[in-house]
PyMOL Python script that loads the backbone (N, CA, C, O; Angstrom):
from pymol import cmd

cmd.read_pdbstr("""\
ATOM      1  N   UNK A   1     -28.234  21.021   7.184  1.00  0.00           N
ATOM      2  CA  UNK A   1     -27.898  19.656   7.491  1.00  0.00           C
ATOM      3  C   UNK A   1     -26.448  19.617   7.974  1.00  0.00           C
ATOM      4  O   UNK A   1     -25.652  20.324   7.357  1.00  0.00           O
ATOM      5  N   UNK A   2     -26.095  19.038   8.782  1.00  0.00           N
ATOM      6  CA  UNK A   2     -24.926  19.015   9.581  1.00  0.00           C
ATOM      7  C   UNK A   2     -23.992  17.539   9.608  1.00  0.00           C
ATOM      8  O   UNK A   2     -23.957  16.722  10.527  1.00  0.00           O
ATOM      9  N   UNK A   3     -23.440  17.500   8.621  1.00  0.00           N
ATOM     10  CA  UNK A   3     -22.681  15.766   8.312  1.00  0.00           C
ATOM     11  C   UNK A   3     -21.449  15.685   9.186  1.00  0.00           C
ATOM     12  O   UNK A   3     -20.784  14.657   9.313  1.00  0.00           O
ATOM     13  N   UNK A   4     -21.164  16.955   9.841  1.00  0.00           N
ATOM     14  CA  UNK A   4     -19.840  16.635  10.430  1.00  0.00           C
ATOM     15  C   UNK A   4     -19.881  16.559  12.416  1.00  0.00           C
ATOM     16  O   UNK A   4     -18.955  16.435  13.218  1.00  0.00           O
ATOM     17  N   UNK A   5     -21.542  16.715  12.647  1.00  0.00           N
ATOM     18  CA  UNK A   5     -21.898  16.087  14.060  1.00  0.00           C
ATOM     19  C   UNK A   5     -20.990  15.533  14.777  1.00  0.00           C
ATOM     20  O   UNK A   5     -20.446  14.569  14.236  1.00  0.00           O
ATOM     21  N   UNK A   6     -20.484  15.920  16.244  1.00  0.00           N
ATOM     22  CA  UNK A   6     -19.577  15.397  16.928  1.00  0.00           C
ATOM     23  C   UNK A   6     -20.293  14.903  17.860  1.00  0.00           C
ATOM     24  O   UNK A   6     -21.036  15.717  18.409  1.00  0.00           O
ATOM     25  N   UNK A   7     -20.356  13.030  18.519  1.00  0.00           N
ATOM     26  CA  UNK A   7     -21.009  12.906  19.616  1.00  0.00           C
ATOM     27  C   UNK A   7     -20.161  11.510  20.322  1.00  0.00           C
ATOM     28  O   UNK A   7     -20.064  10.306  20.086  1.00  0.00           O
ATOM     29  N   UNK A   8     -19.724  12.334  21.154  1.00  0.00           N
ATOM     30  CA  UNK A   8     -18.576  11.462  21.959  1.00  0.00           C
ATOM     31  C   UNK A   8     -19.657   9.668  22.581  1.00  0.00           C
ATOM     32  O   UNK A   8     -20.688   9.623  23.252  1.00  0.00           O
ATOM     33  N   UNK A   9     -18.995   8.725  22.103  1.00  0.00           N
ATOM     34  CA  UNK A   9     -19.496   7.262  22.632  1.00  0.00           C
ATOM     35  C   UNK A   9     -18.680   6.607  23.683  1.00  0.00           C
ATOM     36  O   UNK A   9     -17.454   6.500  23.676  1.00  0.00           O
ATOM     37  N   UNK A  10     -19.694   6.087  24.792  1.00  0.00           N
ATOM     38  CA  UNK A  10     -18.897   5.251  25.387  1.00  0.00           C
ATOM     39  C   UNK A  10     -18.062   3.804  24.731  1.00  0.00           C
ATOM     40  O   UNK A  10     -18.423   3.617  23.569  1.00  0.00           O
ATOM     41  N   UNK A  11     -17.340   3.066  25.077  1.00  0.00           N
ATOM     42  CA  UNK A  11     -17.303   1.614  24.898  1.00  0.00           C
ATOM     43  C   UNK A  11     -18.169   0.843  24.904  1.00  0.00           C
ATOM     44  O   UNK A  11     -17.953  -0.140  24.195  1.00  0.00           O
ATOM     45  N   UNK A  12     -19.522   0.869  25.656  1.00  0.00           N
ATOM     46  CA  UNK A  12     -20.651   0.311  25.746  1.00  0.00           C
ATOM     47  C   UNK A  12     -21.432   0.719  24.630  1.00  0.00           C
ATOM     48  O   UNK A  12     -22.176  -0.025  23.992  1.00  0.00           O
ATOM     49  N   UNK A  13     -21.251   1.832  24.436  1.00  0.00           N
ATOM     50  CA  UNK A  13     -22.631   2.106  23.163  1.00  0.00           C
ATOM     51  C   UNK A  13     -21.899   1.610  22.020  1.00  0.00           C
ATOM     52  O   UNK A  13     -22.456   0.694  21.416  1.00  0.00           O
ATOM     53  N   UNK A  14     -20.862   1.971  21.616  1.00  0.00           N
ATOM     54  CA  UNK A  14     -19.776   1.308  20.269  1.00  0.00           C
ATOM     55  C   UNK A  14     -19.922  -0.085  20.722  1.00  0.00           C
ATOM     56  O   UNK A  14     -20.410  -0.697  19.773  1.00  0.00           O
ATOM     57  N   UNK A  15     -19.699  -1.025  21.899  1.00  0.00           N
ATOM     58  CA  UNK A  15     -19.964  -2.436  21.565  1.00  0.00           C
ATOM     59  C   UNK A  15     -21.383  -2.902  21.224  1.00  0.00           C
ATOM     60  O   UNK A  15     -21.394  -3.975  20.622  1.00  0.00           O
ATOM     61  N   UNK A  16     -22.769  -2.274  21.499  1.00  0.00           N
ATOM     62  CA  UNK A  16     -23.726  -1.881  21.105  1.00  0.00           C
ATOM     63  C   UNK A  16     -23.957  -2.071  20.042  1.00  0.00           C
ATOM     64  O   UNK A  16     -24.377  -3.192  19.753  1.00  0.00           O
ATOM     65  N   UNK A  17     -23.828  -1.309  19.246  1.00  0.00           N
ATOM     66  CA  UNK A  17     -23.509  -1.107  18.014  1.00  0.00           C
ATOM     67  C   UNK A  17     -23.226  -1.913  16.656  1.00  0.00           C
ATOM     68  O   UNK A  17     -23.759  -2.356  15.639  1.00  0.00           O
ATOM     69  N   UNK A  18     -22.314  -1.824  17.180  1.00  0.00           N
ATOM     70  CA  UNK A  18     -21.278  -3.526  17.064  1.00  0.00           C
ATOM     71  C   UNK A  18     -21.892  -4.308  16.861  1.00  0.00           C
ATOM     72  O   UNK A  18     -21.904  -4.760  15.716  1.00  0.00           O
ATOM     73  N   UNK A  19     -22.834  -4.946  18.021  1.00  0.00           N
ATOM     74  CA  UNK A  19     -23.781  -5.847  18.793  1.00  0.00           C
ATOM     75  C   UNK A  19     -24.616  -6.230  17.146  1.00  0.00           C
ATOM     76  O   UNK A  19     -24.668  -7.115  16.292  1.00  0.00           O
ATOM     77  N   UNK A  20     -25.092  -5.056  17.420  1.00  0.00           N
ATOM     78  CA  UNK A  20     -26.795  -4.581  16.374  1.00  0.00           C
ATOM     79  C   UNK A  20     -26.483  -4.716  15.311  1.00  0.00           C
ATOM     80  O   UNK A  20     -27.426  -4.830  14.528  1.00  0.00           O
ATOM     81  N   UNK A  21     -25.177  -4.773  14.754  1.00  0.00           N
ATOM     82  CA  UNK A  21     -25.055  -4.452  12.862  1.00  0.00           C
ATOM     83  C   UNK A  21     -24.678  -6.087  12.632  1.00  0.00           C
ATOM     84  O   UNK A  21     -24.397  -6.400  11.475  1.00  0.00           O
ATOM     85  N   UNK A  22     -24.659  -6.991  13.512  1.00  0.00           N
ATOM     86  CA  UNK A  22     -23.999  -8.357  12.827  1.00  0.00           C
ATOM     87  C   UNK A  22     -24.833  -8.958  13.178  1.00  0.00           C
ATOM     88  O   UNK A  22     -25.330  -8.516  14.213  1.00  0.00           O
ATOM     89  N   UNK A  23     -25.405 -10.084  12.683  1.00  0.00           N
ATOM     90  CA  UNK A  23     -26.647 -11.566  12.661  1.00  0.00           C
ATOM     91  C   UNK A  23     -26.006 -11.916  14.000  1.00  0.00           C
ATOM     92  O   UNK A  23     -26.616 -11.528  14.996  1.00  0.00           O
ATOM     93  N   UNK A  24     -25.237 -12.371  14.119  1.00  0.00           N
ATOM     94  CA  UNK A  24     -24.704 -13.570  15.639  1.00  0.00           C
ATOM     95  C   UNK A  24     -23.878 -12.732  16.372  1.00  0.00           C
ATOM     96  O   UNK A  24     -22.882 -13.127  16.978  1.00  0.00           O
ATOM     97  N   UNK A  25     -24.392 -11.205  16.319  1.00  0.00           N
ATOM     98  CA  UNK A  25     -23.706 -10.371  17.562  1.00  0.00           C
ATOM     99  C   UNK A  25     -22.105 -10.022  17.070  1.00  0.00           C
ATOM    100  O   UNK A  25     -21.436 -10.736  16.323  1.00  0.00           O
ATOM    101  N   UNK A  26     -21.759  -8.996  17.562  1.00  0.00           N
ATOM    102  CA  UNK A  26     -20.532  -8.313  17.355  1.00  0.00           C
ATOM    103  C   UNK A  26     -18.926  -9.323  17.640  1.00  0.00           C
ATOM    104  O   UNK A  26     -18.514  -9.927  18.630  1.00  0.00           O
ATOM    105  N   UNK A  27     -18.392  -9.133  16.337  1.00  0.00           N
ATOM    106  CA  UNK A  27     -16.823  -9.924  16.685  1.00  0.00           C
ATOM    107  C   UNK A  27     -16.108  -9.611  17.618  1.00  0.00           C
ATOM    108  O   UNK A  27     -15.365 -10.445  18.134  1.00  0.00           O
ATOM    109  N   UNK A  28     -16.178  -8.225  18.082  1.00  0.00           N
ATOM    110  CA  UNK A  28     -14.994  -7.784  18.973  1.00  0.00           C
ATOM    111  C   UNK A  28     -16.235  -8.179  20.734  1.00  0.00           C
ATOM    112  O   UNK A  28     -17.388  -8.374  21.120  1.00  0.00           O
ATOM    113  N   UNK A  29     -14.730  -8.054  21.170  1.00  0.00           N
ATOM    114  CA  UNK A  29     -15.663  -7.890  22.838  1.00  0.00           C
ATOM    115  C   UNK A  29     -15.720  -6.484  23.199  1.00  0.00           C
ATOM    116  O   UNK A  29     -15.178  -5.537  22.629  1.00  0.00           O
ATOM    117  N   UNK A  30     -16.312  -6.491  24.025  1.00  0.00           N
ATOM    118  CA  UNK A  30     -16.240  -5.088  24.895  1.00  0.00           C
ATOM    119  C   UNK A  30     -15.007  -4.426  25.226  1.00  0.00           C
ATOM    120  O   UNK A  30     -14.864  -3.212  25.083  1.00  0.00           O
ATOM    121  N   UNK A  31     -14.051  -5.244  25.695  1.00  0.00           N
ATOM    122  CA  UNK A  31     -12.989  -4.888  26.598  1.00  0.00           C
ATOM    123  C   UNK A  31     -12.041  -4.354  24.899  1.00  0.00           C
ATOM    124  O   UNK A  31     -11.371  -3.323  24.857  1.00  0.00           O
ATOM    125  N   UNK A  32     -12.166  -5.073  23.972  1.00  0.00           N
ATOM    126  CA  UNK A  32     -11.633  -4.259  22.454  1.00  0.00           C
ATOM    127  C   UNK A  32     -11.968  -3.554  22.479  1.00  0.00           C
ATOM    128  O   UNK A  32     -11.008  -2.783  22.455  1.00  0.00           O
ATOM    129  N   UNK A  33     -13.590  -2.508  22.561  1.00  0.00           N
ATOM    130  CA  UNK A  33     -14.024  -0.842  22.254  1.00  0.00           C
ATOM    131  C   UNK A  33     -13.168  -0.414  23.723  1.00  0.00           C
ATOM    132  O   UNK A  33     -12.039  -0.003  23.457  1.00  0.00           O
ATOM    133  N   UNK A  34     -13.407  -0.427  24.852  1.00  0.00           N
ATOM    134  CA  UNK A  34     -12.271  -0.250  26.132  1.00  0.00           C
ATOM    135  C   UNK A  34     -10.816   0.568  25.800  1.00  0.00           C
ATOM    136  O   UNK A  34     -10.445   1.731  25.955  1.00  0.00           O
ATOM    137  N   UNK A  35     -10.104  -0.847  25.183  1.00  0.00           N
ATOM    138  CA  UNK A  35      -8.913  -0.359  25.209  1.00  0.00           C
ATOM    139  C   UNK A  35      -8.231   0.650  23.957  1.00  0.00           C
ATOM    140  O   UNK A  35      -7.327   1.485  23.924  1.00  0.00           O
ATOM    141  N   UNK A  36      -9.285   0.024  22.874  1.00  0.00           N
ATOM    142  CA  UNK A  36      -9.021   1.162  21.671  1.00  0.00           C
ATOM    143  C   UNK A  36      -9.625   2.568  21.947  1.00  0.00           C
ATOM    144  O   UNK A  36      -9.560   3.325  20.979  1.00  0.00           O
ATOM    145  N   UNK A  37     -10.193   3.065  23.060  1.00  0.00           N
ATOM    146  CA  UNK A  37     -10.571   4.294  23.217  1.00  0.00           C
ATOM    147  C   UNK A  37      -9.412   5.075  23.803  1.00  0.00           C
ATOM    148  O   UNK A  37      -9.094   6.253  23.644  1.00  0.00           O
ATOM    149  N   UNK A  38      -8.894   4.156  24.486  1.00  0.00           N
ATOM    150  CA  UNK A  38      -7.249   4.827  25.667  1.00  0.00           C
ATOM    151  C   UNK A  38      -5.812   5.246  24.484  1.00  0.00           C
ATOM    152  O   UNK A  38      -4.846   5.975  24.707  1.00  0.00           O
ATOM    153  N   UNK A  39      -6.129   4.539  23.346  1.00  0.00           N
ATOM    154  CA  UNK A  39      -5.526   5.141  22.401  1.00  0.00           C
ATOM    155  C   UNK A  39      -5.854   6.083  21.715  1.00  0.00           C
ATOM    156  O   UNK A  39      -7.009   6.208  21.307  1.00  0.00           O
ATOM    157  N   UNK A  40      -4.880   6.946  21.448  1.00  0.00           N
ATOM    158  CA  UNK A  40      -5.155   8.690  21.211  1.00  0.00           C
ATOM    159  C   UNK A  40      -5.391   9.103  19.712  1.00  0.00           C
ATOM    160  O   UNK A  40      -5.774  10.173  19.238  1.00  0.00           O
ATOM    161  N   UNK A  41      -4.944   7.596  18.957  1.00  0.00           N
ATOM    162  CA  UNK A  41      -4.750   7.893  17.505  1.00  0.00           C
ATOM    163  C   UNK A  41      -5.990   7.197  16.654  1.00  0.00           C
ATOM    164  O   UNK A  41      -6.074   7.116  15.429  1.00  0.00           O
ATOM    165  N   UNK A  42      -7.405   6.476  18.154  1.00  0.00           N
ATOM    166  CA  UNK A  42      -7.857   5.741  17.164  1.00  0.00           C
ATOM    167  C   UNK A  42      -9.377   7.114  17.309  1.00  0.00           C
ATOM    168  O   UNK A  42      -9.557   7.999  18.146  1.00  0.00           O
ATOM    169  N   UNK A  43     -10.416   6.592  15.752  1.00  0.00           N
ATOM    170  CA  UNK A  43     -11.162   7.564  16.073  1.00  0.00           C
ATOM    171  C   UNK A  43     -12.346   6.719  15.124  1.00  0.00           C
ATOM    172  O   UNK A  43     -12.063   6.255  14.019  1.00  0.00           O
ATOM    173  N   UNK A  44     -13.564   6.615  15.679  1.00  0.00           N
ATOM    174  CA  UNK A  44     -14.397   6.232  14.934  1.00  0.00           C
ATOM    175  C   UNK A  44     -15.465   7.095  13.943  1.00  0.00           C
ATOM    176  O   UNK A  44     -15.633   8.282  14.223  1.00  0.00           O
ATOM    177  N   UNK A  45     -15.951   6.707  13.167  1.00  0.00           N
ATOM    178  CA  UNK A  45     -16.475   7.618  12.181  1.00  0.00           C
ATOM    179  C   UNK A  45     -18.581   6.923  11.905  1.00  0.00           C
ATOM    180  O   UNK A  45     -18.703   5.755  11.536  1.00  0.00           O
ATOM    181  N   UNK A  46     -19.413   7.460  12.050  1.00  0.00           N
ATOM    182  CA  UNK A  46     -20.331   6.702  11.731  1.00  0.00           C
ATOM    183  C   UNK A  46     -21.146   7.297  11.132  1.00  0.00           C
ATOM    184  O   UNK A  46     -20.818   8.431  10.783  1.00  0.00           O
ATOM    185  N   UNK A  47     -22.318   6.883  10.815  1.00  0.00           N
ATOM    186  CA  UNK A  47     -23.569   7.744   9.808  1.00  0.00           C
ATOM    187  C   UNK A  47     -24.673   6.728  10.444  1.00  0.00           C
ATOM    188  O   UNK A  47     -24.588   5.584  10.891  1.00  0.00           O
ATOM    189  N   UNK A  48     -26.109   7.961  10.235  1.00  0.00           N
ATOM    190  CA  UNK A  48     -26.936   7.681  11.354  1.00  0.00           C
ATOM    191  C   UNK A  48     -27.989   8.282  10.089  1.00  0.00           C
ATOM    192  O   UNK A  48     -27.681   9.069   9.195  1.00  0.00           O
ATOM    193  N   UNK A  49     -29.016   7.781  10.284  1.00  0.00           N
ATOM    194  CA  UNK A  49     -30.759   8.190   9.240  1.00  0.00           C
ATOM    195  C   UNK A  49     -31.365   9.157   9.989  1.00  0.00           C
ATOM    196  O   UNK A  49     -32.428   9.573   9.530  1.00  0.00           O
ATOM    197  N   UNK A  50     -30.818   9.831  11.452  1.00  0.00           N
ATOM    198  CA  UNK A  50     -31.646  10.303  12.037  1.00  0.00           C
ATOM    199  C   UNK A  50     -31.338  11.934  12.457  1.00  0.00           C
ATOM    200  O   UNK A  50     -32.170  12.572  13.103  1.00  0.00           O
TER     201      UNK A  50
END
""", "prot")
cmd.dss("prot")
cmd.show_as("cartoon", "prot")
cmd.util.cbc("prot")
cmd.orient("prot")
């Protein structure tokens, strides 16, 4: 089993995401996953059933 899986996301699939985990759709916009990717220090972390 492999917990430490690396799989690079666009901004689109992270706003996606986003989208899918909240009742009335994701707080941030798109153009937020965008610009937090151009920063070097940010890094997202997720867990998946599959």
């Amino acid at each position: 089993m492999n917990f430490l899986s690396k799989q690079e996301m666009t901004a689109q699939q992270l706003f996606q995401v986003a989208d899918d985990a909240y009742l009335n759709g994701s707080p941030w916009h798109l153009k937020t996953f965008q610009a937090e990717l151009q920063n070097e220090y940010t890094h997202y972390l997720g867990m998946s059933d599959n």
